[in-house]
N, C-alpha and C positions, 0 to 999 in steps of 0.2 A: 796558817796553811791556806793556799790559796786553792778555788774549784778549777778543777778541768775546764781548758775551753771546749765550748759546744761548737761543733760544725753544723754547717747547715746540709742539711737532707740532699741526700743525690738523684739526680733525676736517676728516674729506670731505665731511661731509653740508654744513657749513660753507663750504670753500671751492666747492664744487660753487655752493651757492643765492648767494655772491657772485662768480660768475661770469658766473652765470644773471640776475642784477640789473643787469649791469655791461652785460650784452650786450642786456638790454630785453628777455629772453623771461621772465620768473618770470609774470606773466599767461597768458602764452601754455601754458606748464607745468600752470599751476593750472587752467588752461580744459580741456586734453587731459587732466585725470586723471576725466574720466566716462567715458572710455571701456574702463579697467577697473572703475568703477565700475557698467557699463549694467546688470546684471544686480541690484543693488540699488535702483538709478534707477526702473527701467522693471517691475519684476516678473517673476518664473519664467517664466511663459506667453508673454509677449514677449520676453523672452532667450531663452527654448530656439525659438523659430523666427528670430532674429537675431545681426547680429554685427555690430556697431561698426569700422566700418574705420580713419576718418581724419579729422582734424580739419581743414577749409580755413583758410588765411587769413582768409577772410572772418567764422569763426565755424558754416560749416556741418558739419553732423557728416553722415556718409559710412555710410552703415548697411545691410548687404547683410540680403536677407529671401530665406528660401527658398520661398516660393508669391507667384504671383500675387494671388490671395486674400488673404494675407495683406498685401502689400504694399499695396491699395486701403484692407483696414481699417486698416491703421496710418496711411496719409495721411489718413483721417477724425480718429483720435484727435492728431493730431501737436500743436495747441495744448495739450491733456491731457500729451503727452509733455512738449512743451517746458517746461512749469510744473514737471514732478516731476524734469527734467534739474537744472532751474537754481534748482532749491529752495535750493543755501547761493549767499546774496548776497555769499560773501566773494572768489568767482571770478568773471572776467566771462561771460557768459551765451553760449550755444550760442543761436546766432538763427535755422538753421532744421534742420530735418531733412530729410538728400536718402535715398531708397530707391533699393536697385538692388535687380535681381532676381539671385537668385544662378543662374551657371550652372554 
């Protein structure tokens, strides 16, 4: 009788992203990596008065602002944002931006 052959060991990153395929999120994955991303997205001056929370189901990104003030300018700029969010066409697109005020 002969032994099983041994496979060799799979990388993580590996079986991680075919899990993630298997299960229908690697979009959804690739769509939530702007939110470590926001501070290169979005520029210094709008990162040091924000913080990206959370990605909705639907595509809205979740983005807490610390002024009022600031939170009216950035719902002026939000189409400007949303272009430099979803600059790589390889992920699918963040459709709107919600502000909170932070308390």
């Amino acid at each position: 009788m002969s032994e099983p052959k041994k496979r060799a060991p799979a990388k993580v990153g590996d079986v991680l992203a075919s899990v993630l395929q298997q299960a229908g999120l690697t979009d959804r994955v690739a769509q939530a990596a702007v939110i470590p991303e926001w501070p290169t997205l979005v520029g210094g001056q709008i990162a040091a008065v924000t913080e990206p929370l959370l990605l909705q189901q639907d595509g809205t990104l979740v983005v807490m602002v610390r002024t009022h003030a600031w939170m009216q300018e950035l719902t002026f700029l939000e189409p400007e944002l949303l272009r430099s969010v979803n600059r790589d066409p390889s992920r699918p697109p963040v459709t709107r931006l919600r502000w909170m005020l932070q308390r």
